[in-house]
C-alpha positions as CSV (number, residue, x, y, z in Angstrom):
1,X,73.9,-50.4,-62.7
2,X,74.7,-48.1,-65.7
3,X,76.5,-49.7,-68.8
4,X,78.7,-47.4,-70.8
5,X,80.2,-48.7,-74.2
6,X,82.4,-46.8,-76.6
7,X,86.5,-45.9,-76.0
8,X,86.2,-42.1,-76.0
9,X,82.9,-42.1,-73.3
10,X,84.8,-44.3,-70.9
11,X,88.1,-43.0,-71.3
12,X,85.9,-39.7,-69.9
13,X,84.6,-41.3,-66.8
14,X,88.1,-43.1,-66.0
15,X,89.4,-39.6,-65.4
16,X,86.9,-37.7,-63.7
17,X,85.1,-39.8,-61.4
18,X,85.1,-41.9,-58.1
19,X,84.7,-46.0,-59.8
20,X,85.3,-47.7,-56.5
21,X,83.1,-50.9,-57.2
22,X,82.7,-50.4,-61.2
23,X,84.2,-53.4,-63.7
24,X,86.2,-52.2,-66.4
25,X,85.6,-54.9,-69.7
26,X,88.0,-55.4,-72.2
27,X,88.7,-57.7,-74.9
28,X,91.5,-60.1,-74.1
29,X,93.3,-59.3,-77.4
30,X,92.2,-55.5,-77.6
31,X,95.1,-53.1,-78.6
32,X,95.4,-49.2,-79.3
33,X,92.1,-47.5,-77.2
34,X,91.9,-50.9,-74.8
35,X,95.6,-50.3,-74.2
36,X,95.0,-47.0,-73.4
37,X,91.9,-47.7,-71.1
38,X,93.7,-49.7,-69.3
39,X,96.5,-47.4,-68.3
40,X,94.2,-44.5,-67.3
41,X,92.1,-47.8,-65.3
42,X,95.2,-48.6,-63.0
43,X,95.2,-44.8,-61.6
44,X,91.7,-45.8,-60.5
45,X,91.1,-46.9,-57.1
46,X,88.5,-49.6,-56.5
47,X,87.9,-50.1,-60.0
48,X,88.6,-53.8,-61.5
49,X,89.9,-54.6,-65.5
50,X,88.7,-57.9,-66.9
51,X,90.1,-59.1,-70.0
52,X,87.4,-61.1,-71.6
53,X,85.8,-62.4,-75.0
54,X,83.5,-60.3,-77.7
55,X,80.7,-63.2,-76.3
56,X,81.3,-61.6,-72.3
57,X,81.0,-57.8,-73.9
58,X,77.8,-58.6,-75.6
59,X,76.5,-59.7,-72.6
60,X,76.2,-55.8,-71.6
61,X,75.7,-54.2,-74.8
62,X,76.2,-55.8,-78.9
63,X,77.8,-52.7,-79.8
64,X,80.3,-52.7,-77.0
65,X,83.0,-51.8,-79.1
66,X,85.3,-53.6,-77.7
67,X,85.0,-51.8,-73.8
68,X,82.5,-51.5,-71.4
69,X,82.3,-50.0,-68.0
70,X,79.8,-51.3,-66.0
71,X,79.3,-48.5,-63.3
72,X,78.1,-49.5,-59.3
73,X,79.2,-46.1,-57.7
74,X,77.4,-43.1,-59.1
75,X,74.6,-41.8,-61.4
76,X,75.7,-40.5,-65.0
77,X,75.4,-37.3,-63.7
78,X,77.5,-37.4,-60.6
79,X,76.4,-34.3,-58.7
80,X,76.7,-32.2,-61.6
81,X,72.6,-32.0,-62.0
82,X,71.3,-28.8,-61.3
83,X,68.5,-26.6,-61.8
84,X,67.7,-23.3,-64.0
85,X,67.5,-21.0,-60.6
86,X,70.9,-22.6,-59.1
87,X,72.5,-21.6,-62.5
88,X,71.4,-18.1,-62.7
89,X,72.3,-17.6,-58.5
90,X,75.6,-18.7,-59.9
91,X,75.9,-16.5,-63.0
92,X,74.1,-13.6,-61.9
93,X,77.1,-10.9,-62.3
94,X,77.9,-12.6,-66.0
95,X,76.7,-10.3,-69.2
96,X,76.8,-13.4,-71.0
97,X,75.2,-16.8,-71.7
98,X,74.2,-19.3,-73.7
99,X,71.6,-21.7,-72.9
100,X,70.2,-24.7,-74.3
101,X,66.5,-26.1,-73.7
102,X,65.4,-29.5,-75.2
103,X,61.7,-29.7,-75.0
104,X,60.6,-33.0,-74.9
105,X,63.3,-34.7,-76.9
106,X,62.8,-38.5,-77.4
107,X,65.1,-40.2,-79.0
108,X,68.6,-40.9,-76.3
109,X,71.0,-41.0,-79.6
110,X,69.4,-37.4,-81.0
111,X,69.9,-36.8,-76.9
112,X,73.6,-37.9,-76.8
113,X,74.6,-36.1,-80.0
114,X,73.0,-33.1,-79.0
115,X,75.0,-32.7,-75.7
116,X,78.4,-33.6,-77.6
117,X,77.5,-30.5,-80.0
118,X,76.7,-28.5,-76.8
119,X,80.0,-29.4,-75.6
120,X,81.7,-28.2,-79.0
121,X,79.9,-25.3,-78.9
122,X,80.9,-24.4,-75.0
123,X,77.1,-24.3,-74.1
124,X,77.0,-23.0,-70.6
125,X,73.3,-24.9,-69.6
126,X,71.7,-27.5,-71.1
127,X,68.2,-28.0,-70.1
128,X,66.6,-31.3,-70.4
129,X,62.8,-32.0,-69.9
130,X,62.6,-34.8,-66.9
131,X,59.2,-35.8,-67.6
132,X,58.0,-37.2,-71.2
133,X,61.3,-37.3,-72.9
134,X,64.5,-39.6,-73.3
135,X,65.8,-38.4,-70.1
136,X,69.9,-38.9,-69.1
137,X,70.4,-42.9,-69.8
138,X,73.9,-45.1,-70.4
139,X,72.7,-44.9,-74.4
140,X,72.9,-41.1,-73.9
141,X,75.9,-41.5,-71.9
142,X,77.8,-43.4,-74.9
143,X,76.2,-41.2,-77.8
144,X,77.6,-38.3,-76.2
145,X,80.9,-39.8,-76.3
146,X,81.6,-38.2,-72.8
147,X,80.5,-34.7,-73.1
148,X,78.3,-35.4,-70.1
149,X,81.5,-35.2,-68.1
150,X,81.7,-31.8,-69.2
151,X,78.2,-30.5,-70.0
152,X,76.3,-28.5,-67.1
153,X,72.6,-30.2,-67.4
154,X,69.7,-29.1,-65.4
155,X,66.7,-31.7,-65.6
156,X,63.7,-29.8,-66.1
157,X,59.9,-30.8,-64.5
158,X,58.4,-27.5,-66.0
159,X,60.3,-26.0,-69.3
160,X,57.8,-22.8,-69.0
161,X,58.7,-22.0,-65.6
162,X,62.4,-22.5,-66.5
163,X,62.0,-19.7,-69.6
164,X,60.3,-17.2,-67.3
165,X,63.1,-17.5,-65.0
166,X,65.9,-16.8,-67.6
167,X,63.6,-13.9,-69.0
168,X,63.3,-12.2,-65.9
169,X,67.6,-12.1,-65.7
170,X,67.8,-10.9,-69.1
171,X,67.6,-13.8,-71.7
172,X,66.7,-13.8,-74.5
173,X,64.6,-17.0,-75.9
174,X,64.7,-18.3,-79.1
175,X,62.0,-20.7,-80.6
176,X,63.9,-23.4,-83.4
177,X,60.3,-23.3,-85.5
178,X,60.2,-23.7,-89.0
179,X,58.0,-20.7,-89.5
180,X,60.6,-18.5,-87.8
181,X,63.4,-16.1,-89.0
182,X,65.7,-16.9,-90.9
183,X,68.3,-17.3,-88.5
184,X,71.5,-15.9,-90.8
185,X,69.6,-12.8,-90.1
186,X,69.3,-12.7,-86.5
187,X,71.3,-11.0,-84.2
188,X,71.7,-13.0,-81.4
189,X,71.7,-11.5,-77.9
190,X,74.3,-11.4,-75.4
191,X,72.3,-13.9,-73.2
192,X,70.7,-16.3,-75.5
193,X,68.8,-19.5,-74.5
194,X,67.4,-21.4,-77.6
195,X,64.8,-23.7,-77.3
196,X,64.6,-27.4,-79.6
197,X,61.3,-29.2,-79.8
198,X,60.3,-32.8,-80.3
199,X,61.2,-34.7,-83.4
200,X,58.6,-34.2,-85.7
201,X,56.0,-32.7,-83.0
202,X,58.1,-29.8,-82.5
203,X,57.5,-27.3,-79.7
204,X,54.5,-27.6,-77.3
205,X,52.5,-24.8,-77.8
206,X,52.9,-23.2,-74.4
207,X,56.6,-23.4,-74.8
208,X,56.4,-21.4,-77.6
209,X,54.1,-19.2,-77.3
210,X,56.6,-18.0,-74.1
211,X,59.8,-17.5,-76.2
212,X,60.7,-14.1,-77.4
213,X,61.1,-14.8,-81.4
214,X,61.4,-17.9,-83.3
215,X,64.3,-18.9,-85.8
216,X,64.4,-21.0,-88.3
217,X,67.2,-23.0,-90.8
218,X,66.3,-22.3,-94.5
219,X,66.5,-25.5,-96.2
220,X,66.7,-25.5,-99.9
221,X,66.6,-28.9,-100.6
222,X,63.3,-31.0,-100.9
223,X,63.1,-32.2,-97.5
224,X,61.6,-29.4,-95.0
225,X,63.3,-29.9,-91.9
226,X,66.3,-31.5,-90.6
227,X,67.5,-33.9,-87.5
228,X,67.1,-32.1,-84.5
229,X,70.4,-32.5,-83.2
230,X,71.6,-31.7,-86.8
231,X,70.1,-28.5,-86.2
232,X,71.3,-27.4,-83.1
233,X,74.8,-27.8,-84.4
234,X,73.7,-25.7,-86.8
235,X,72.1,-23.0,-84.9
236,X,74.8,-23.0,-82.3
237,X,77.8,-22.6,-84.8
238,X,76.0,-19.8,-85.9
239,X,75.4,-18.2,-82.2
240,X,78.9,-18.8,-82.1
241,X,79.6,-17.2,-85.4
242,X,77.4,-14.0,-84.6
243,X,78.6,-13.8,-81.0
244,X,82.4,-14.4,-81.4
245,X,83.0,-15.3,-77.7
């Protein structure tokens, strides 16, 4: 059972996937987003609506905010998982790309907001480390306020591997490190991956030791570093920037 909170996520899954089985939650005296929830809900076949109290929703999660889908059918991913080779197969005649590896991240809200950005940003791969990290969860699910519906995410056992593959069709890898480049002065390649590290910890050392240059954010404040998902909607504006596609 997967529990998904939040208007904007399940207004997402209530149009793309199959809910036969799922229960819809909404407050009994809900208006504007509930409303709309549960217009989109009667087009769904098999799924229930149940009207309820704030008590019922907190039951699933305390910041239900005011809906909750509680999803039998499917995992978050559907059948949209893939892998680094099935996406390249698929690409292989593109002169563009733009990839984006999360090496180890932990924490499923700096997870969820990360994916949104990717979204924003029209990221064509994200790349997320199976083992040791937050991994795809309803809190990820939620954070991402639906961009997982839309975000193509390959679940990584070995992020190495997965860089050697995209080197070998013409990628070009990019380490977020803070003792990198200042990345307003990089020009980005064609067919960019860009690789996030850990909060706090960083990159594992074999991960970067394997990318082709590493970039950083100059910070001029008096903190060295920022959020890691603050920085990949930095670092990805500014792909887009460079890039202009």
């Amino acid at each position: 059972m997967d529990v998904i909170v939040g208007a904007n996520a399940i207004r997402e899954v209530l149009k793309k996937r199959n809910l036969r089985g799922s229960i819809l939650y909404l407050l009994a005296d809900g208006k504007g987003k509930s409303r709309e929830l549960e217009a989109i809900a009667a087009n769904c076949t098999g799924l229930s609506v149940v009207r309820t109290d704030a008590r019922k929703l907190r039951e699933f999660s305390e910041n239900h905010k005011g809906a909750v889908l509680v999803c039998r059918s499917q995992s978050l991913l559907g059948n949209r998982t893939t892998t680094v080779k099935d996406y390249l197969r698929n690409n292989a005649g593109k002169q563009s790309g733009l990839v984006l590896i999360l090496d180890s991240i932990s924490d499923p809200q700096n997870l969820g907001s990360i994916i949104r950005t990717s979204d924003c940003f029209r990221v064509d791969l994200v790349v997320v480390a199976k083992n040791n990290a937050a991994g795809i969860s309803s809190t990820v699910y939620s954070i991402s306020q639906g961009a997982l519906e839309y975000v193509n995410v390959a679940e990584s056992t070995n992020i190495v591997r997965d860089i050697e593959e995209l080197k070998k069709c013409g990628y070009w890898v990019y380490a977020s490190d803070i003792k990198g480049k200042d990345i307003y002065s990089v020009d980005f390649d064609s067919k960019t991956a860009i690789v996030m590290g850990k909060e706090g910890s960083g990159l594992r050392r074999l991960v970067a030791e394997n990318c082709d240059m590493a970039v950083t954010i100059p910070i001029k404040g008096h903190l060295d570093s920022l959020n890691v998902s603050v920085a990949a909607g930095v670092v990805l504006s500014e792909f887009r920037r460079k890039r202009g596609y």
